[in-house]
C-alpha positions, -999 to +999 in steps of 0.1 A: +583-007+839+608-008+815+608-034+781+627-065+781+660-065+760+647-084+735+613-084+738+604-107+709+625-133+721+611-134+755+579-129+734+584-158+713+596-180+745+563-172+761+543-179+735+561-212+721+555-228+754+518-214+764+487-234+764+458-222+741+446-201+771+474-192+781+482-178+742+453-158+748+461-142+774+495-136+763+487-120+728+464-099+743+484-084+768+512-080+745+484-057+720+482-037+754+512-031+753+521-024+719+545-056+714+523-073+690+498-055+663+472-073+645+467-077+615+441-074+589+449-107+574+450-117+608+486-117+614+504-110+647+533-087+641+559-072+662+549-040+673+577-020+654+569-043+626+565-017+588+551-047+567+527-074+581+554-106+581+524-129+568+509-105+534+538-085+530+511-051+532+520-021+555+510-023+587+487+008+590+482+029+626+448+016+642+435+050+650+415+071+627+428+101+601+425+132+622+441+155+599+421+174+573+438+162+539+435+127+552+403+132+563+395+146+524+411+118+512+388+092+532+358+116+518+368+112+485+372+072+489+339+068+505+320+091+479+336+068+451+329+035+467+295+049+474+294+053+435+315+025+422+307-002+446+331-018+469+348-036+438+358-008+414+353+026+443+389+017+460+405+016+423+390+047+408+404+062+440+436+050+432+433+060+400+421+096+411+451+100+436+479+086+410+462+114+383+462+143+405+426+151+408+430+142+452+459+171+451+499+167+454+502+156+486+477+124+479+496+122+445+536+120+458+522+095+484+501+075+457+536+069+436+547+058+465+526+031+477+525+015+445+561+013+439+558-010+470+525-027+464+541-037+432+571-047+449+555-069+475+533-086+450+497-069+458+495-045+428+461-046+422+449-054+460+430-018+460+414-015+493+446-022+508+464+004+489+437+031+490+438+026+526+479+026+528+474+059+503+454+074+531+482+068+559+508+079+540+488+115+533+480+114+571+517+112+582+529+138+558+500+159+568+509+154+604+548+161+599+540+194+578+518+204+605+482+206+592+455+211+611+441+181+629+404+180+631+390+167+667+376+133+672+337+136+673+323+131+713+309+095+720+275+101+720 
């Protein structure tokens, strides 16, 4: 079936005049279908939506690294949250990736997400920017063709 013309209008319409049941319904449907994305702050955004419209932090893919620098990089954030604790581990990741140590791609992609955390007012939110640090080496990875590793069976 093809999308509505505007389907955030028609979204919005729908929404503006649903009960709280209906709203339900209607925003989870429209997750289905890839209209609306939520949020880690808890935001609904448009599905085409960059930035979350509430926070201002980029709105990350909901499916897991698969690529094997990403997957490094999540490694290498996990060993130093292990080691840091969840307060200063996403920081000295940060810190790791903007010095070169997590390789040039994670390094490029580092400068990167800064320039806009600092931009959009969460410099120093470093979960969220280890975690956008993570995308970003992800979708380079993925557009220069690295290998992909396969998602592990359900057990």
């Amino acid at each position: 079936m093809p999308d509505p013309a505007d389907a955030k209008t028609t979204l919005d319409v729908l929404l503006s005049a649903s009960t709280a049941r209906e709203d339900t319904v209607i925003r989870g449907v429209a997750l289905r279908a890839g209209l609306l994305r939520l949020h880690g702050c808890g935001w609904y955004n448009p599905g085409s939506a960059e930035r979350c419209e509430n926070c201002r932090t980029r709105v990350l893919p909901d499916t897991e690294p698969e690529t094997i620098p990403a997957l490094g990089m999540v490694a290498v954030r996990d060993y130093l949250t292990e080691a840091h604790g969840d307060a200063d581990g996403p920081a000295q990741f940060v810190a790791a990736c903007r010095a070169g140590i997590c390789g040039g791609l994670a390094f490029n992609v580092a400068d990167d997400v800064l320039a806009g955390a600092q931009h959009y007012g969460y410099g120093r939110a470093w979960p969220v920017i280890a975690a956008e640090i993570i995308a970003g080496v992800e979708a380079r990875a993925q557009a220069d063709g690295s290998p992909r590793v396969a998602p592990a069976a359900a057990s």
